[in-house]
C-alpha positions in Angstrom: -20.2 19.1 -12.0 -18.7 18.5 -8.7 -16.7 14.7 -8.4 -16.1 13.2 -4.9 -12.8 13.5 -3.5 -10.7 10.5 -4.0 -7.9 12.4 -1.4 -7.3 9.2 1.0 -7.8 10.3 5.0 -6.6 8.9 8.0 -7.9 8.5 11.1 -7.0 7.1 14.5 -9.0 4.2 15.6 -8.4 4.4 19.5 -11.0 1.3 20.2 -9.0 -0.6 17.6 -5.6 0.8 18.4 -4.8 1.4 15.0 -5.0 4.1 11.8 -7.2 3.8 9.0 -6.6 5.0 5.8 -9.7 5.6 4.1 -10.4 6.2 0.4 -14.0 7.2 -0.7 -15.2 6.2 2.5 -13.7 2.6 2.3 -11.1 1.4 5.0 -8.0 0.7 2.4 -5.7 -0.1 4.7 -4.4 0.2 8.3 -1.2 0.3 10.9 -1.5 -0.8 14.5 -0.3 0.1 17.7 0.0 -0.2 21.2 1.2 2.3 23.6 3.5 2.2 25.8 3.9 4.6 28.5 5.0 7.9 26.1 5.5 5.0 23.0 3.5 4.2 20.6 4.2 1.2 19.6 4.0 0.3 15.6 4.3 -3.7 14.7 1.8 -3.6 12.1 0.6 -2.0 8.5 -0.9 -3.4 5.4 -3.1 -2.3 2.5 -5.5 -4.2 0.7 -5.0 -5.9 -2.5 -7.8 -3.7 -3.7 -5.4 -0.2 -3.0 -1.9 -1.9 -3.7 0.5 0.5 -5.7 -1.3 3.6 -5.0 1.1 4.9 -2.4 -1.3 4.9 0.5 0.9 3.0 3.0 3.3 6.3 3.3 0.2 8.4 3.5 -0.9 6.2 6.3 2.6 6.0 8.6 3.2 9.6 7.9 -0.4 10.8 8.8 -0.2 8.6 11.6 3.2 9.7 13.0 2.9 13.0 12.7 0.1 12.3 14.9 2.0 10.6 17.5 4.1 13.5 17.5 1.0 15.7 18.2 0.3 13.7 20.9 3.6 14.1 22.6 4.5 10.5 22.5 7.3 8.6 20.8 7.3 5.8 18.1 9.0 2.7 18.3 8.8 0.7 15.3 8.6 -2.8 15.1 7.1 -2.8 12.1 9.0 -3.1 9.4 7.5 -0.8 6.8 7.3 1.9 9.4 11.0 1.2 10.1 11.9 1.8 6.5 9.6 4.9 6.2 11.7 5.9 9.2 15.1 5.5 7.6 13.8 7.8 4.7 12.0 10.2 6.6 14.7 11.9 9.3 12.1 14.6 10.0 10.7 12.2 13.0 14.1 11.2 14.1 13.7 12.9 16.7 10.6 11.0 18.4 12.0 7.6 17.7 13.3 5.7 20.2 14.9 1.8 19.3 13.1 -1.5 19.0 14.7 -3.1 22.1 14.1 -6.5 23.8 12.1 -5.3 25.9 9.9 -3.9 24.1 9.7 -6.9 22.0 9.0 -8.9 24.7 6.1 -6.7 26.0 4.6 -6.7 22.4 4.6 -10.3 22.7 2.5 -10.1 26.0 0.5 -7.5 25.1 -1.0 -9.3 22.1 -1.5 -12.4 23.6 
């Protein structure tokens, strides 16, 4: 007897500016964005209550950045949980440029 994957996915919510990460079909947590120019923008990420412990927020910021880096873009990352993901992860060193105040300031504008 076959069992339904329980593998999380990710997906890129462009309408939304944000990832999902999805597990049997339910959104279990997400990181948004804004872009930038060539940045991407992270300030957000969070996973429900519901899908706490289960490791899902790295499968979220690394599905998601190895996207950005598909994309050709760069991350900057406001958010705090992507900045400590970053810290750990040097493989995406490379496509990280700093949180400035200028980029802060933007953010600020951006979201209203």
């Amino acid at each position: 007897m076959n069992q339904p994957s329980t593998e999380p996915t990710v997906e890129r919510m462009d309408g939304k500016n944000r990832y999902e990460v999805l597990v049997e079909g339910k959104r279990a947590g997400l990181t948004a964005y804004r872009d930038r120019g060539d940045q991407r923008v992270f300030y957000h990420t969070e996973i429900d209550d519901a899908f706490a412990g289960q490791g899902l927020a790295a499968v979220l910021v690394r599905a998601a950045l190895t996207d950005v880096r598909a994309s050709g873009k760069r991350i900057v990352p406001v958010c705090p949980y992507v900045a400590k993901f970053l810290r750990k992860h040097e493989e995406f060193t490379d496509i990280t440029d700093p949180v400035t105040p200028e980029v802060l300031q933007w953010l600020d504008t951006e979201r209203g």
